[in-house]
VOLO-747344 format. One record per residue (C-alpha): residue in three letters; residue number from 1; x negated, y, z. Coordinates in steps of 0.05 Angstrom, whole numbers. Layout:
N
> ALA:NUM:X:Y:Z
...
This chain:
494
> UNK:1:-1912:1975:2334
> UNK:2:-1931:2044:2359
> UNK:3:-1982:2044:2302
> UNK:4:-1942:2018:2243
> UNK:5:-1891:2080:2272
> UNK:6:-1942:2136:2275
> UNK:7:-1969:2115:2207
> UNK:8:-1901:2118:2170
> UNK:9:-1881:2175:2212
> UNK:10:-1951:2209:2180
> UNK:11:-1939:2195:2104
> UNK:12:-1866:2219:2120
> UNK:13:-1887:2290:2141
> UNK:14:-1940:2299:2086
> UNK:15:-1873:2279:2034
> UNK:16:-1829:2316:2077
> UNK:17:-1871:2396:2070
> UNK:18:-1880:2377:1998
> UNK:19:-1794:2370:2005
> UNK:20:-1793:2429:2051
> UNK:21:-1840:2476:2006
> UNK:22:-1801:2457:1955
> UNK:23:-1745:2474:1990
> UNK:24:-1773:2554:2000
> UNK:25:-1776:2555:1931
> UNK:26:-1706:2535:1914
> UNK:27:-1687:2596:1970
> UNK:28:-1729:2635:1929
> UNK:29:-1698:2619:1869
> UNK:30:-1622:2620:1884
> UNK:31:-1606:2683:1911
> UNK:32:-1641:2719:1845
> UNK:33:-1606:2657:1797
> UNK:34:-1538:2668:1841
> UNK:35:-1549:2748:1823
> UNK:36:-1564:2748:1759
> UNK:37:-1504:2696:1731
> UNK:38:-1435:2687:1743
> UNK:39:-1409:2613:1783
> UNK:40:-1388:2589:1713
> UNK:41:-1460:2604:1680
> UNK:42:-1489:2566:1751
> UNK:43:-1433:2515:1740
> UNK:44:-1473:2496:1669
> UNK:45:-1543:2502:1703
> UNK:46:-1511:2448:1753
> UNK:47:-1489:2404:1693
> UNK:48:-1556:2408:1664
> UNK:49:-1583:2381:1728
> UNK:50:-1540:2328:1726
> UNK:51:-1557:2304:1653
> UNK:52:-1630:2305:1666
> UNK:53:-1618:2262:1728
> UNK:54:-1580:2212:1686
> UNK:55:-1630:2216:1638
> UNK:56:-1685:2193:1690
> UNK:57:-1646:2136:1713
> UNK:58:-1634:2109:1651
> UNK:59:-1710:2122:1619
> UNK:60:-1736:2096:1686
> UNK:61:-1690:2023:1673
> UNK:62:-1711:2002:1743
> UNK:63:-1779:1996:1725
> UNK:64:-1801:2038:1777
> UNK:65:-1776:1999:1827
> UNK:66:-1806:1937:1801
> UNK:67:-1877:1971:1790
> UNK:68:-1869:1973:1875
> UNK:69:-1852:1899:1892
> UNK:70:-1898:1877:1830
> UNK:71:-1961:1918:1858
> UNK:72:-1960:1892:1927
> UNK:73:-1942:1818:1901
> UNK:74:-2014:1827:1864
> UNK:75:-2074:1816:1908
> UNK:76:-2114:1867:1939
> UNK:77:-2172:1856:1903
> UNK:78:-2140:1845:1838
> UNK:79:-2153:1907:1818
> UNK:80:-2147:1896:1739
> UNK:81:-2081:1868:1753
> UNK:82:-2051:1927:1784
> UNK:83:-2082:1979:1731
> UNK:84:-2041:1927:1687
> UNK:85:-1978:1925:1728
> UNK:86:-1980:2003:1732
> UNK:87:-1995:2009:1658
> UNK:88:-1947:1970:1634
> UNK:89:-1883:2000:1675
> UNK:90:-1904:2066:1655
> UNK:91:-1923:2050:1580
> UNK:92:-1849:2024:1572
> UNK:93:-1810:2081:1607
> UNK:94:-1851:2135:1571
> UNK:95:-1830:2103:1504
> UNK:96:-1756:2088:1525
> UNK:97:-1750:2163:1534
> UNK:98:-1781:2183:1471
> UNK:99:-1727:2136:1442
> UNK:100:-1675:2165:1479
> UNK:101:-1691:2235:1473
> UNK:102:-1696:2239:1398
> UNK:103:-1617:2221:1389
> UNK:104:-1606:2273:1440
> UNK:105:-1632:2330:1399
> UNK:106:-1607:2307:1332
> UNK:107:-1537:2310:1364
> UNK:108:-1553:2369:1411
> UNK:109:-1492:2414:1383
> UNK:110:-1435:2352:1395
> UNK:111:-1468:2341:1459
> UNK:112:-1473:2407:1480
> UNK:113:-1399:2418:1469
> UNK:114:-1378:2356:1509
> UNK:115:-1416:2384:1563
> UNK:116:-1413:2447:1573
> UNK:117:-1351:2467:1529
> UNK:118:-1395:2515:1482
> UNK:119:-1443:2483:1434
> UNK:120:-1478:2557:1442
> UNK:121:-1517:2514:1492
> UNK:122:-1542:2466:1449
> UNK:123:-1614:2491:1469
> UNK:124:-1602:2467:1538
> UNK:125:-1593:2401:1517
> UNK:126:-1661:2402:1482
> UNK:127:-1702:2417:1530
> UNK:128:-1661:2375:1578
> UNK:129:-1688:2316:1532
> UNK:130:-1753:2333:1527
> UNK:131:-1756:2346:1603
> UNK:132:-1733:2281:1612
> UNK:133:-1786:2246:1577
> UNK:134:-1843:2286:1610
> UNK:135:-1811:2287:1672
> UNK:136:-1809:2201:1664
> UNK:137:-1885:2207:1662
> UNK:138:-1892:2253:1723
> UNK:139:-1849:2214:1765
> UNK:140:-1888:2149:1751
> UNK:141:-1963:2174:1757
> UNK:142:-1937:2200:1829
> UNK:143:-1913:2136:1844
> UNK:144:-1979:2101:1833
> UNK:145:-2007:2158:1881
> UNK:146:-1961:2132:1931
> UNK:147:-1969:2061:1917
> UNK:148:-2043:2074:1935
> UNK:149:-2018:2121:1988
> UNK:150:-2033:2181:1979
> UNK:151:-1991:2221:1998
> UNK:152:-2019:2289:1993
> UNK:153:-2038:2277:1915
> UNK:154:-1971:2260:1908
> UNK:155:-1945:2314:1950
> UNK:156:-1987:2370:1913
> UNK:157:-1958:2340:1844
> UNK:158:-1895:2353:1862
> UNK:159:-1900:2427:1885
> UNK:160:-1932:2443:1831
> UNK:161:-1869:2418:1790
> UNK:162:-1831:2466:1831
> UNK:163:-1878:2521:1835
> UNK:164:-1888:2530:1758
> UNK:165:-1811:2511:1745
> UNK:166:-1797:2572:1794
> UNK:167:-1846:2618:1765
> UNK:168:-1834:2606:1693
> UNK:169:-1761:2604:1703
> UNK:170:-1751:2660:1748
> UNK:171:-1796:2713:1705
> UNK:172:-1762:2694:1643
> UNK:173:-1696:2705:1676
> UNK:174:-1714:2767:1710
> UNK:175:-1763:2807:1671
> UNK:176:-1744:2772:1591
> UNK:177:-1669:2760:1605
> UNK:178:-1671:2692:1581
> UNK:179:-1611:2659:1601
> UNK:180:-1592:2587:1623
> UNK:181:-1638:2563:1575
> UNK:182:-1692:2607:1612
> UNK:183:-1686:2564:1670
> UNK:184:-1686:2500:1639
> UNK:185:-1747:2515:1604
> UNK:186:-1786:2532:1669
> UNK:187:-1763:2460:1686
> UNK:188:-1795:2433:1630
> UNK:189:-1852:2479:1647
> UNK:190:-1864:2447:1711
> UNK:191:-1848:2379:1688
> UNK:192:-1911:2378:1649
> UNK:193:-1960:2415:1693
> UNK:194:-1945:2355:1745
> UNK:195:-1958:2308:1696
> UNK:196:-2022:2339:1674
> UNK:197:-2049:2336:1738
> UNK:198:-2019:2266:1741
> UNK:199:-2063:2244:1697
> UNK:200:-2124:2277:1734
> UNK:201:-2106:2249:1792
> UNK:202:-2101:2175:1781
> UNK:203:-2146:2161:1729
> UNK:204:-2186:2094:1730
> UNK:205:-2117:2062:1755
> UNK:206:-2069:2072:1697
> UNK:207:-2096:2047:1625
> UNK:208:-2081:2023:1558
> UNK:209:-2074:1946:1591
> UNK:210:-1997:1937:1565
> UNK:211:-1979:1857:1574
> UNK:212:-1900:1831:1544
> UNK:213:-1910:1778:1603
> UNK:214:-1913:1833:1660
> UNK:215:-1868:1872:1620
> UNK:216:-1812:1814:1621
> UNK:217:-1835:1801:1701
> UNK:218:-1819:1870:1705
> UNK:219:-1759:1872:1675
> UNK:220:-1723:1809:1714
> UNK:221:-1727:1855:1777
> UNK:222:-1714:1915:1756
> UNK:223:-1665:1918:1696
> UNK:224:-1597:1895:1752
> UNK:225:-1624:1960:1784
> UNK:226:-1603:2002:1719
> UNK:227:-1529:1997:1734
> UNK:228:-1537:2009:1806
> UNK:229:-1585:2077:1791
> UNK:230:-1521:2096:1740
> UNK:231:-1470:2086:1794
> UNK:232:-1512:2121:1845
> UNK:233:-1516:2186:1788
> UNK:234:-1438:2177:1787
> UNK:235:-1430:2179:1860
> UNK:236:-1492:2235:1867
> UNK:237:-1460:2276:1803
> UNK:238:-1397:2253:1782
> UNK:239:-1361:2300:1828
> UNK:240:-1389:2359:1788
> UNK:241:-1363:2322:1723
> UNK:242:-1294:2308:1742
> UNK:243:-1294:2387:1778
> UNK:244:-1314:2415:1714
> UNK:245:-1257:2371:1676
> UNK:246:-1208:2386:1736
> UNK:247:-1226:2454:1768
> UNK:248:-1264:2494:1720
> UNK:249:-1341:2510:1714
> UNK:250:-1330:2565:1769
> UNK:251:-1322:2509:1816
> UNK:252:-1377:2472:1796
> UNK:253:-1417:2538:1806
> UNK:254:-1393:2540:1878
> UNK:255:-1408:2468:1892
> UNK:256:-1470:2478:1860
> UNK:257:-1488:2530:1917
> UNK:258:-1462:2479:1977
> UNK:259:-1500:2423:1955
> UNK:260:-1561:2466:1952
> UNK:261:-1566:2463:2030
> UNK:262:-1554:2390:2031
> UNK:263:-1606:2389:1982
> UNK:264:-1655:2403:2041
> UNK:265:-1638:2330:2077
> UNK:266:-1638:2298:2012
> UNK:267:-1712:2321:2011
> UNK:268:-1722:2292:2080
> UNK:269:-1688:2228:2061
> UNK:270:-1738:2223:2000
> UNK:271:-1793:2234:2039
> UNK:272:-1780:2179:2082
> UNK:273:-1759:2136:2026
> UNK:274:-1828:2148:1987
> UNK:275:-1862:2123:2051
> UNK:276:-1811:2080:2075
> UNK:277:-1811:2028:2008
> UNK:278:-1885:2013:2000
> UNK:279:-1886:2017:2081
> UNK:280:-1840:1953:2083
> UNK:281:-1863:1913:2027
> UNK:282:-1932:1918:2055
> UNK:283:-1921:1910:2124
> UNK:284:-1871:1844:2107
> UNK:285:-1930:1818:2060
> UNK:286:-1978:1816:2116
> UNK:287:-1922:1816:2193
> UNK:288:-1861:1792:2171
> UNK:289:-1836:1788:2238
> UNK:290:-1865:1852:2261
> UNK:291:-1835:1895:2197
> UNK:292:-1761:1865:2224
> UNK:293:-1772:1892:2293
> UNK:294:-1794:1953:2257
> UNK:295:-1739:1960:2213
> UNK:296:-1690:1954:2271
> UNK:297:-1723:2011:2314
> UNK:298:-1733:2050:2248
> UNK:299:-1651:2055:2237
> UNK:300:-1641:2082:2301
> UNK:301:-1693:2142:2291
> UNK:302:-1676:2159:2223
> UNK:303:-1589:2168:2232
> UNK:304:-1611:2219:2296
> UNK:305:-1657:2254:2242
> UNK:306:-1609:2251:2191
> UNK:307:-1551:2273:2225
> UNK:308:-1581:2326:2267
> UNK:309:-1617:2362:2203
> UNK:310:-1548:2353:2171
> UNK:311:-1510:2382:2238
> UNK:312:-1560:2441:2235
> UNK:313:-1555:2458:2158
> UNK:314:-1477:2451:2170
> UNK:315:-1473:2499:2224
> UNK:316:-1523:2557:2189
> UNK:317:-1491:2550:2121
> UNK:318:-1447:2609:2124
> UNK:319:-1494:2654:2145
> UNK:320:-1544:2633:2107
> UNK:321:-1504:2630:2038
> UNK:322:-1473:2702:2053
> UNK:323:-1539:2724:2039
> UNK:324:-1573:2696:1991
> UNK:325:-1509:2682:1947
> UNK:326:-1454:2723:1974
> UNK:327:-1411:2718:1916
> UNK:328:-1399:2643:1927
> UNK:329:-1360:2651:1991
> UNK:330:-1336:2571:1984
> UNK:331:-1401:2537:1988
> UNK:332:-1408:2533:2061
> UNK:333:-1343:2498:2074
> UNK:334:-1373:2437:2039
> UNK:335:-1440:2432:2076
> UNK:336:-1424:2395:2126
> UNK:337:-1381:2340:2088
> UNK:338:-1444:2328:2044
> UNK:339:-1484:2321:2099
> UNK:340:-1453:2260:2133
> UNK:341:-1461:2231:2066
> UNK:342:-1529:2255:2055
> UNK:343:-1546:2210:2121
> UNK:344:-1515:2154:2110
> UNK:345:-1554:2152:2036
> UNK:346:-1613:2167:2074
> UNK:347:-1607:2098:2118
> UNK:348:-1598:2065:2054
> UNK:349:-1677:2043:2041
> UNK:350:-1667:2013:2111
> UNK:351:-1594:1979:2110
> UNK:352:-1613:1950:2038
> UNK:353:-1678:1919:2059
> UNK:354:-1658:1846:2062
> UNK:355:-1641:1854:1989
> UNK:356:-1702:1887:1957
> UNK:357:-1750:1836:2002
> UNK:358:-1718:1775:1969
> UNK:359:-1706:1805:1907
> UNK:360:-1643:1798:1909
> UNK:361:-1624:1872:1862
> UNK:362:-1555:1837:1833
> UNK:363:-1528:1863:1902
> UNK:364:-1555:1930:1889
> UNK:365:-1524:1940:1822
> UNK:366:-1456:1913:1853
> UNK:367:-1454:1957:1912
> UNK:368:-1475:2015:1875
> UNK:369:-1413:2002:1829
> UNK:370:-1370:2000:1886
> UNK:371:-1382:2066:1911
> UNK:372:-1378:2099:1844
> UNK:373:-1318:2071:1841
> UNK:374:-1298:2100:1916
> UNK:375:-1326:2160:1899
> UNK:376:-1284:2175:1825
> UNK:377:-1227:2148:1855
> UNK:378:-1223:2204:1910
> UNK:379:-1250:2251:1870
> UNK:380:-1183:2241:1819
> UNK:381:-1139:2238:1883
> UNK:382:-1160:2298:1922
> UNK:383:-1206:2346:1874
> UNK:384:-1131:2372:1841
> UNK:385:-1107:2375:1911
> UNK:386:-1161:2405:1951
> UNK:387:-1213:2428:1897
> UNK:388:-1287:2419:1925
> UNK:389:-1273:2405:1987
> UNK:390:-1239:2347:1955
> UNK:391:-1302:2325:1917
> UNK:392:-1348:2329:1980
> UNK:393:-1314:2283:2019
> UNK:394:-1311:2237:1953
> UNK:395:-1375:2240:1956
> UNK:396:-1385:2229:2035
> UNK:397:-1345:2164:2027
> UNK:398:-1380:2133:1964
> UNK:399:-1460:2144:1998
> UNK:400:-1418:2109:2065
> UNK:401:-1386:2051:2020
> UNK:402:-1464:2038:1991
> UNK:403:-1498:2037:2051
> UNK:404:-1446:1991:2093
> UNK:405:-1441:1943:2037
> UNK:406:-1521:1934:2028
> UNK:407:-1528:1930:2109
> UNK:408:-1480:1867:2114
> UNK:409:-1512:1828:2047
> UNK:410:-1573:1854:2076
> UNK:411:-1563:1817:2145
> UNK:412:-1551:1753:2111
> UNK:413:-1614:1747:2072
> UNK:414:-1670:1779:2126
> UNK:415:-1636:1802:2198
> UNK:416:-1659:1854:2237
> UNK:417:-1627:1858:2308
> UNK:418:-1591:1933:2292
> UNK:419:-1568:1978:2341
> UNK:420:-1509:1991:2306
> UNK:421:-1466:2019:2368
> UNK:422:-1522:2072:2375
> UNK:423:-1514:2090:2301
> UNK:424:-1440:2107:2298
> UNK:425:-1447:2141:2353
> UNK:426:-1500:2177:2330
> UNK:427:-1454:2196:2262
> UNK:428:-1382:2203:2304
> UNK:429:-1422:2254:2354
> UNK:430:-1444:2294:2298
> UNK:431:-1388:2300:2250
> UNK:432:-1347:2315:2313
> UNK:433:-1394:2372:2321
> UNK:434:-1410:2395:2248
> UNK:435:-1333:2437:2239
> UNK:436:-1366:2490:2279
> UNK:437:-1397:2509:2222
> UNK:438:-1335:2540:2188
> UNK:439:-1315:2580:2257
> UNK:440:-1316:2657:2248
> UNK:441:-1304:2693:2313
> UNK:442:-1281:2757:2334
> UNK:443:-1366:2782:2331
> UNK:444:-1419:2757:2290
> UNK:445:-1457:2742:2361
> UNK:446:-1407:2701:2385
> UNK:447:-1398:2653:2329
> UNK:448:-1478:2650:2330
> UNK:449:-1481:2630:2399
> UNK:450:-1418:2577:2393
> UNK:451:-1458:2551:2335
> UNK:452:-1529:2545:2372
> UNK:453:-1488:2517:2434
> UNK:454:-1449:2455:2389
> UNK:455:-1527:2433:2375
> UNK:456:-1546:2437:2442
> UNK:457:-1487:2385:2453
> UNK:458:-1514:2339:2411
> UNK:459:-1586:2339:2435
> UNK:460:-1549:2328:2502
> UNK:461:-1502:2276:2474
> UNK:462:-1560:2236:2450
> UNK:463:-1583:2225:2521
> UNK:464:-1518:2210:2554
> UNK:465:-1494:2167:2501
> UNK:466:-1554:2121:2515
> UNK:467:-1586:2137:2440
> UNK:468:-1650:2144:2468
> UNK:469:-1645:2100:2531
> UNK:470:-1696:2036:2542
> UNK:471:-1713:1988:2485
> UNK:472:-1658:1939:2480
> UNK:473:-1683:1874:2501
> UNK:474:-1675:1834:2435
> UNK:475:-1715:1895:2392
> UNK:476:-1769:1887:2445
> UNK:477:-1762:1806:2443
> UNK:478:-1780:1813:2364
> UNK:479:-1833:1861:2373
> UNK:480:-1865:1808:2425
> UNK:481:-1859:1750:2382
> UNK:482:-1890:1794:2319
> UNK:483:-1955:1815:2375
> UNK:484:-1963:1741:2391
> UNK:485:-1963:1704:2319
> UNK:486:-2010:1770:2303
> UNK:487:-2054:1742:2361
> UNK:488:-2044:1671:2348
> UNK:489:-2077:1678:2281
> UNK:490:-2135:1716:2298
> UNK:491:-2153:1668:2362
> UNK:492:-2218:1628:2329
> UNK:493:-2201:1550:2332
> UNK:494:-2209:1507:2388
């Protein structure tokens, strides 16, 4: 078990400094973005954000997901019939958002007007729809780098999305004074430079070996995902949406800021899910047993890492956002609202595990819908009430409504023995703790040193709740039974 741990826990870190790199760009990038336009012009960057994440979901249509399960059904030594599998799942996405994005420009002045109230922006939503499309492509040739893990290809691929969409967008801006549309052209910049190198770096295992029969294989697993992916983008983006609608695009500028520090564990949380899904489908392929004891163990480590990166963003944000965007003096007060959402998304990959193993994605698409409809419902209720604030905890309580509903379908098609006492007390210890964020003493020093000592409590609390006491008996009865069958098999006959 240790080595199935320190292996996943590798391929984490390698996603997670190609999350936190990108993360010292975005730094980089806000404070000279949050100078150089007013929360209203942010408020449309935001929305453009949004579109093009909406835009990936639907060009995607779950195919990426079923390119996973698909590749690891396929035998090791098959290796014709996973250039086909990859092939063909990329083929058909990169066409579905050439189809897609051609509509998109034709009506770019319409659509630019729904959007963004101005169809001066109609140049946005060009390049938002050709970033789409060549962002499709990048996303899926780093996918096949991690479906042959490799972690650091697909780690470099995706700074140098971020790198060039930085550069390019932050010169143009700067030195050119190119606008909104600046920055979503450096996007697009970066888009294709990953792609480009894509293609370099996983040649010989994508081809022109397209098959209808995969393609239909394909699309029974992954198509009940599409729904799910567009209710995740409503609970994920919807909030900015219905702010826009219901608060103005100054509002949407501000949230913008916030979510940029919950941003930082949503990069954590995707590194662990890029290691985490290929992880479990080939660990259940060849230790069934094993990958349950795993999965168990794993829930308990990732809510204290969730959490506790969440509890420390929560408590720096005001400092940190007085800086680098002092003119957006609400973003802070949503930090740490996001971030108890942000980690109980992150347990997601885990909770939802039953379903994905026996392909089970209707659940998926159901739950998804649920929490979309959690989260829109809140956000109607409390955004004309309490503005962003409002929308965070909207927000908070769709990701929450997702991951409880997947965990109990979950336990009825493949148990794992959770520690499910250790997790809420993981989440009740640090949302207790995260309001010390908003404090603002008498001196600067003492509100640091409250802030610093509300983390030391929950390091403490860890230990004297019992998070991180001996392995519960029925965890280490699983793991047992896993290390016997594993020797049973290799024993040579009698």
């Amino acid at each position: 078990m240790r080595t199935h741990l320190i292996s996943l826990g590798r391929q984490s870190l390698v996603y997670g400094l190609s999350g936190a790199v990108l993360q010292l760009v975005g730094l980089v990038t806000l404070p000279v973005y949050a100078r150089h336009f007013s929360p209203a012009q942010y408020g449309v960057i935001e929305l453009a954000s949004v579109t093009f994440a909406a835009l990936i979901i639907a060009v995607d249509a779950g195919l990426g997901a079923a390119m996973q399960r698909e590749y690891f059904d396929t035998p090791d030594d098959d290796r014709e019939g996973r250039v086909a599998v990859t092939s063909t799942a990329t083929t058909a996405s990169v066409v579905l958002a050439a189809v897609i994005a051609v509509p998109m420009i034709v009506a770019r002045e319409p659509l630019a007007r729904w959007l963004f109230h101005d169809s001066g922006y109609s140049d946005v939503v060009v390049v938002v729809a050709l970033s789409a499309a060549m962002g499709t492509f990048a996303i899926f040739l780093r996918d096949i780098m991690r479906l042959r893990f490799q972690p650091w290809r697909f780690a470099f691929s995706a700074l140098l999305a971020g790198v060039v969409a930085a550069a390019v967008g932050v010169i143009w801006v700067v030195w050119f004074d190119g606008g909104v549309t600046a920055v979503m052209v450096g996007f697009l910049a970066g888009q294709t430079a990953s792609a480009l190198y894509g293609l370099a770096a996983v040649r010989g295992f994508i081809g022109w070996r397209f098959s209808w029969r995969l393609l239909r294989r394909l699309g029974a697993f992954g198509l009940p995902l599409v729904p799910a992916g567009a209710a995740l983008w409503g609970v994920a983006f919807f909030d900015r949406v219905l702010l826009s609608r219901l608060d103005g695009l100054a509002s949407v500028g501000e949230y913008a800021v916030g979510t940029r520090f919950a941003s930082v564990l949503f990069f954590v949380i995707g590194a662990f899910g890029t290691a985490y899904i290929p992880f479990l489908y080939s660990t259940h392929a060849d230790e069934p047993e094993r990958e349950l004891a795993l999965r168990a163990r794993i829930l308990t480590y990732g809510s204290v890492l969730f959490v506790g990166i969440g509890l420390a963003l929560a408590l720096c944000a005001r400092e940190i956002a007085s800086i680098i965007a002092p003119d957006f003096d609400r973003a802070y007060t949503i930090v740490g609202i996001l971030c108890l959402g942000v980690a109980a998304f992150g347990l997601t990959p885990i909770t939802s595990a039953g379903i994905t193993i026996a392909r089970q994605t209707k659940y998926a698409m159901r739950y998804a819908g649920a929490a979309v409809v959690v989260s829109v419902g809140l956000c109607v209720i409390l955004i004309p009430t309490i503005g962003l604030v409002g929308a965070a905890i909207a927000t908070a309580f769709g990701y929450a409504t997702l991951a409880v509903l997947s965990l109990l379908r979950s336990q009825t098609l493949s148990r794992a023995e959770f520690q499910l006492g250790k997790v809420g007390k993981v989440f009740l210890l640090g949302g207790a703790l995260m309001p010390v964020g908003l404090l603002h003493l008498s001196s600067e020093a003492a509100t640091i040193a409250a802030k610093m000592i509300a983390f030391v409590v929950f390091v403490a609390g860890l230990w004297l709740l019992g998070i991180f006491g001996r392995v519960e008996s029925t965890e280490l009865r699983a793991a047992m039974t896993a290390l016997r069958g594993r020797e049973a098999r290799e024993l040579p006959p009698a």
